[in-house]
ZAMARGU-4260 file (C-alpha; in steps of 0.2 Angstrom, whole numbers, plus 5000, padded with zeros to 4 digits):
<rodrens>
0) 5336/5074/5011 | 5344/5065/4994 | 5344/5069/4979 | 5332/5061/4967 | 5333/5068/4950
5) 5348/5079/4942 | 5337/5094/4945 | 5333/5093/4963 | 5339/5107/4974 | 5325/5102/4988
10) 5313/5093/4993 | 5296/5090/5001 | 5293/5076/5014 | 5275/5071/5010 | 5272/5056/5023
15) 5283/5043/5033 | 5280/5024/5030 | 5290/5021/5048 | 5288/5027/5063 | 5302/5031/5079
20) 5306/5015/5086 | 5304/5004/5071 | 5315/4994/5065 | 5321/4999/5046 | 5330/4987/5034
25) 5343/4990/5021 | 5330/4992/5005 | 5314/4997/5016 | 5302/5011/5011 | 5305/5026/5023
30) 5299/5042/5015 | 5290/5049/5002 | 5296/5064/4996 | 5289/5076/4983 | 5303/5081/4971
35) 5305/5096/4955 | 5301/5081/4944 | 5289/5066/4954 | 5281/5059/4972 | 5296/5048/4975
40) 5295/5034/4989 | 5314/5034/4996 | 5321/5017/5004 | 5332/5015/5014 | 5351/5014/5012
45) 5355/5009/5031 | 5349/4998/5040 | 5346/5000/5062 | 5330/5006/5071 | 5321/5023/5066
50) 5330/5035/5081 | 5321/5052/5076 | 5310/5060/5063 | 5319/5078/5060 | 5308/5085/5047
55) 5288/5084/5049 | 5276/5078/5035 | 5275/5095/5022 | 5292/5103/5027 | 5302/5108/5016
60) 5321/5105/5016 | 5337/5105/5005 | 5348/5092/4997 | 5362/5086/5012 | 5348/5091/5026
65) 5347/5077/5039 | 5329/5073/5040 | 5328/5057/5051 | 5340/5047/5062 | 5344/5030/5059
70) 5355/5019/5073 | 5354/5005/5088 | 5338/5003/5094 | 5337/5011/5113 | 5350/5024/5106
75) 5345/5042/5112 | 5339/5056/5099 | 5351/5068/5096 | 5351/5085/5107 | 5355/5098/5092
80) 5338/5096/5085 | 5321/5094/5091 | 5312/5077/5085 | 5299/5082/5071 | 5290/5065/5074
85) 5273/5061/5071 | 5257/5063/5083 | 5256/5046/5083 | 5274/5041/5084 | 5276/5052/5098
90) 5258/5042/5108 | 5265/5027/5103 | 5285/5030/5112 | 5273/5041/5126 | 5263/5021/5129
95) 5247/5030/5125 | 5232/5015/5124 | 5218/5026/5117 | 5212/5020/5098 | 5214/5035/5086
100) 5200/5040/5076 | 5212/5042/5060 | 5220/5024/5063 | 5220/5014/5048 | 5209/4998/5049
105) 5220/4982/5050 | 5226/4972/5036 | 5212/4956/5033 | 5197/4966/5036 | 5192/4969/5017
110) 5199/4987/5017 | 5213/4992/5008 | 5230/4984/5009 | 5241/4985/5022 | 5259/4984/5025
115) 5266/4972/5043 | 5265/4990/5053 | 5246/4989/5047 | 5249/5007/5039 | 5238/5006/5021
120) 5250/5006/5006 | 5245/5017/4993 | 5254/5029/4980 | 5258/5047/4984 | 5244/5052/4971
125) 5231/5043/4978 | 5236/5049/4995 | 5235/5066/4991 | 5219/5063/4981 | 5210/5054/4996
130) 5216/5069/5007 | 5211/5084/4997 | 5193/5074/4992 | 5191/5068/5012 | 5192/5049/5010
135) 5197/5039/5020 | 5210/5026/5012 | 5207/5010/5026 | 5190/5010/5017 | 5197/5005/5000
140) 5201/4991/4993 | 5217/4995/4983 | 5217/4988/4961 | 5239/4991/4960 | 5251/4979/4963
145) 5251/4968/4980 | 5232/4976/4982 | 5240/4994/4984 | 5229/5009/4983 | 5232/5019/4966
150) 5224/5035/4959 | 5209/5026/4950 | 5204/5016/4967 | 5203/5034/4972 | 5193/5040/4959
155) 5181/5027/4958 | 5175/5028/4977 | 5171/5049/4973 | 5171/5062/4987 | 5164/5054/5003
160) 5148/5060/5011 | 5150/5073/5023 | 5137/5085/5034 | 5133/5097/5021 | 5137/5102/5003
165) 5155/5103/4999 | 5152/5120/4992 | 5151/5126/5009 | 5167/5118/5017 | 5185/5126/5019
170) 5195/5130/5005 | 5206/5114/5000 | 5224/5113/5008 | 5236/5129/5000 | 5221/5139/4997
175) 5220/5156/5004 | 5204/5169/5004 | 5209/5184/4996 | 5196/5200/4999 | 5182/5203/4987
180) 5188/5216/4971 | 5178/5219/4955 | 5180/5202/4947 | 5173/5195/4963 | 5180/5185/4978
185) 5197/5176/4975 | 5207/5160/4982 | 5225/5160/4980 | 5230/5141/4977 | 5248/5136/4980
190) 5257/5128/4967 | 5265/5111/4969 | 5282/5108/4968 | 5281/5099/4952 | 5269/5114/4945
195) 5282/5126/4950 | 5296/5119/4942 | 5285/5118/4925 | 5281/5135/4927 | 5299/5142/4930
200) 5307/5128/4917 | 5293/5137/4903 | 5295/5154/4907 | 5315/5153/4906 | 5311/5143/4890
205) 5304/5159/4881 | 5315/5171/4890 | 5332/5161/4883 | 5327/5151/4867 | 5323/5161/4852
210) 5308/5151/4846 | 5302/5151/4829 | 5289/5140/4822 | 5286/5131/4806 | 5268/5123/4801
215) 5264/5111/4789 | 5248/5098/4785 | 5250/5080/4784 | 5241/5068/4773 | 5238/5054/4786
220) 5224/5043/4774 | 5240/5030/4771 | 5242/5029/4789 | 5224/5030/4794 | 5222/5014/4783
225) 5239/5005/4789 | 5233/5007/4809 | 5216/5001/4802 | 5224/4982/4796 | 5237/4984/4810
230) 5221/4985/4819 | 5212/4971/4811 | 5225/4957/4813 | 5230/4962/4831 | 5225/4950/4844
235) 5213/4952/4858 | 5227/4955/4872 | 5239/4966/4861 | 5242/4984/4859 | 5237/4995/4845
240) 5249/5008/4842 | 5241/5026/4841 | 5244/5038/4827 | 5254/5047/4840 | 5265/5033/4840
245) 5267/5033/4823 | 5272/5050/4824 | 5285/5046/4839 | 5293/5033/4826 | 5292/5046/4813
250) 5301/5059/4823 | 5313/5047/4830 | 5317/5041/4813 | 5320/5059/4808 | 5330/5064/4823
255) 5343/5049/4818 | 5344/5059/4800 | 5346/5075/4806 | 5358/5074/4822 | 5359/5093/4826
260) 5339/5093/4828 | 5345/5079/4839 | 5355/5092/4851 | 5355/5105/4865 | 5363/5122/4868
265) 5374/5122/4885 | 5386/5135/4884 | 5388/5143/4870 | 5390/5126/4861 | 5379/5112/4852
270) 5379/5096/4858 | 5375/5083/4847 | 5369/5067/4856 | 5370/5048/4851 | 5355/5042/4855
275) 5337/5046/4852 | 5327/5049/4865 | 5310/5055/4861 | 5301/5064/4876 | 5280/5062/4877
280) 5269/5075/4884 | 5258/5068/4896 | 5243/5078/4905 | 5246/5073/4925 | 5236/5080/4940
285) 5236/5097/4936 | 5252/5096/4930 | 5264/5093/4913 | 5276/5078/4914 | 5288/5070/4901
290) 5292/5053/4902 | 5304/5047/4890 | 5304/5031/4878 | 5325/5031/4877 | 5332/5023/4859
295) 5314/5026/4850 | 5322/5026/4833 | 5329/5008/4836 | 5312/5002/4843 | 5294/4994/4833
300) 5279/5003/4834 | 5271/4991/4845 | 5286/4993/4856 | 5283/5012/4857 | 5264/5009/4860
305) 5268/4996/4876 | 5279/5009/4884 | 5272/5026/4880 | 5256/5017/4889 | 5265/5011/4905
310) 5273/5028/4904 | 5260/5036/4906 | 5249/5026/4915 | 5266/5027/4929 | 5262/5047/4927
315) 5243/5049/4931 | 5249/5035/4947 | 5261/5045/4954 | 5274/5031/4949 | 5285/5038/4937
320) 5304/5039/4943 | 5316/5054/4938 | 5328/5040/4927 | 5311/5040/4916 | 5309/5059/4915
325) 5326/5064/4912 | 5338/5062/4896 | 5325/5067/4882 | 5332/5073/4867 | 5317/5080/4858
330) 5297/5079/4866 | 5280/5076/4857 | 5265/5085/4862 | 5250/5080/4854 | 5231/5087/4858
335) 5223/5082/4843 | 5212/5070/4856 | 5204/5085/4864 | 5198/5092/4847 | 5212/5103/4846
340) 5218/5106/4825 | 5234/5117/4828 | 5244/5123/4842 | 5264/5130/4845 | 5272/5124/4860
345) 5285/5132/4872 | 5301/5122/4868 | 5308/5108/4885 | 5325/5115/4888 | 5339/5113/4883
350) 5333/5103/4869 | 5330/5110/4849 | 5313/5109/4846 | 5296/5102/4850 | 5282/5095/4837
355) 5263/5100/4842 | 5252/5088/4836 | 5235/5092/4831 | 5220/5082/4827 | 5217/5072/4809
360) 5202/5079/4801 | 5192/5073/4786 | 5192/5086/4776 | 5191/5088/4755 | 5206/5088/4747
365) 5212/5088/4725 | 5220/5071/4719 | 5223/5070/4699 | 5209/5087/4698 | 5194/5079/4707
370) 5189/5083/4725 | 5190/5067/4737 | 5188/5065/4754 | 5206/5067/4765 | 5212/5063/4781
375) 5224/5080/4786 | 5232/5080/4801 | 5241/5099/4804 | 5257/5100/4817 | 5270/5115/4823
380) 5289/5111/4824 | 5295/5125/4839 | 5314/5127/4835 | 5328/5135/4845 | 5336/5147/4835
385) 5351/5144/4841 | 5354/5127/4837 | 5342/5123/4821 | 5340/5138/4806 | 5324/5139/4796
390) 5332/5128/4782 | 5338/5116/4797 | 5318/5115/4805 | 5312/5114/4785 | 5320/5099/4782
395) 5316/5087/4798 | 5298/5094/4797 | 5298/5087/4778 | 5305/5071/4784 | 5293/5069/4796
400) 5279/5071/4785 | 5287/5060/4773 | 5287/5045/4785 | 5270/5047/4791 | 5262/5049/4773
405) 5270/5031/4768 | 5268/5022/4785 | 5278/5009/4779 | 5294/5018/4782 | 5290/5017/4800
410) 5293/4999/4800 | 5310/4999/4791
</rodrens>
């Protein structure tokens, strides 16, 4: 089992892209394994013919583990473990003839894209999707790159028809019945490995860092009209940064002012880091994942806008890769586009702080003793007690809202 992020203690093998007997290249996609941070797709670092599968699809094994054997073709599996290979791999090594009801449709028949072992290529998301919603992948046609199958392929196609309402089939994969109470019947739903590591990662979060929180309003009217021309003279086929941008420069722009918010407690001590690396909330399936945009303080905002959207998009497709979710300095969480006004956020270890970004609102406000309409946009800074004071938090917070009230700072 390797080690794919700096976090990873073990991991989850969710499908093999090769079967016993094939042969495997140096750089070759062998496994997808689910790690603490992302589906990754592991190629391989040797090169020979695929001897023996050791850990079947879903198990669960620990950095160092040997999951599969790699040597000279004709070589014999080893004796100290039993082969874990597939039902298929194992018909196929047996010389079974019969076709297999589950077999993937070859490539060149209109389906989906497939690979020269005619096995469909697809993400990780979009194979778990098509699993848990019952559809079959050999009847897409895949929108990614090289015709692979992503998550909205998935999505578009819906649940495929089956003999009765879905209502009355089994509970989905990790889903256990639990005996009828007072609050009714109950399914107990397994939590991912990702959702699991965001659950213990939050909980030791508030449990270590001494939070405290400081709130203030922001007059976006300056930057509501600056998006607006931004807007207005962007071409057809370029981005348009987001106000969530703007405040990504802003808080990067901050960050370079004010190094300690910058930091991380790791023993006792404060690390002060040199460059900015500003971490963005994104809502995956059923799950919270940061992406990082590394050196946002040095970068335009139509720079931030083009890679917070590839970020994310990476994140809803199951693409993202641990290099891209490590080495945040400081995150942004922003709900303000689910309606949301205000909110406190539980700080991403080890770093100082995290800003919760509301809505903007048109709301009343007094300029020169006359009541006029106003943009307001209200955010939470959540500080770690232990690296930033009150006075500390105070400050950036100020600067923040300084930079995003005269927009045109975020372009010096």
């Amino acid at each position: 089992m390797p080690r794919l992020s700096d976090s990873m203690e073990e991991g989850t093998v969710l499908g093999w892209l090769k079967s016993v007997g094939e042969q495997v290249a140096v750089g070759d996609e062998l496994v997808e394994i689910e790690t603490d941070k992302a589906n990754m797709v592991y190629e391989s670092d040797v090169a020979g013919t695929l001897v023996e599968i050791l850990a079947e699809e879903g198990a669960t094994m620990p950095i160092g583990e040997v999951i599969a054997r790699v040597g000279d073709a004709g070589e014999a599996p080893s004796g100290d473990a039993e082969p874990a290979a597939r039902p298929e791999a194992e018909a196929q090594a047996a010389g079974a003839t019969e076709p297999r009801a589950a077999e993937p449709a070859p490539a060149g028949t209109g389906a989906g894209a497939a690979a020269a072992d005619g096995r469909i290529k697809a993400s990780p998301l979009a194979r778990r999707m098509a699993r848990e919603r019952g559809i079959e992948l050999a009847g897409l046609r895949g929108s990614g790159p090289g015709g692979r199958i992503v998550k909205a392929d998935v999505e578009r196609t819906g649940a495929a028809p089956g003999p009765g309402p879905a209502v009355a089939g089994p509970p989905p994969p990790g889903a256990a019945e639990r005996p009828e109470t007072a609050r009714g019947s109950a399914t107990a739903v397994e939590l991912t490995r990702l959702q699991q590591t965001v659950a213990r990662r939050m909980a030791e979060s508030k449990a270590t860092a001494p939070h405290f929180y400081l709130n203030t309003e922001i007059d976006m009217s300056r930057a509501v009209a600056a998006r607006s021309r931004i807007k207005a003279a962007s071409g057809a086929d370029e981005v348009v940064p987001s106000f969530n941008d703007m405040v990504v420069k802003a808080c990067a722009l901050a960050l370079r002012e004010f190094p300690r918010a910058n930091g991380a407690y790791r023993d006792g001590r404060v690390e002060e880091y040199s460059r900015v690396n500003v971490g963005i909330a994104v809502a995956a399936q059923d799950a919270l994942v940061v992406p990082t945009l590394f050196d946002a303080d040095g970068k335009g905002l139509r720079q931030i806008a083009v890679e917070s959207r590839q970020l994310a998009e990476r994140v809803r497709e199951g693409t993202i890769t641990p290099p891209e979710l490590s080495g945040g300095t400081f995150t942004v969480s922003n709900l303000g586009m689910f309606g949301v006004t205000s909110f406190s956020a539980v700080i991403n270890p080890p770093q100082a702080g995290i800003l919760a970004v509301g809505s903007i609102d048109q709301v009343p406000v007094v300029r020169d003793g006359e009541v006029v309409p106003g943009r307001r946009m209200s955010v939470n800074l959540a500080c770690d007690h232990r690296i930033l004071y009150g006075a500390d938090g105070a400050r950036f917070l100020a600067r923040v809202r300084d930079l995003l009230e005269e927009p045109v700072f975020l372009a010096l």
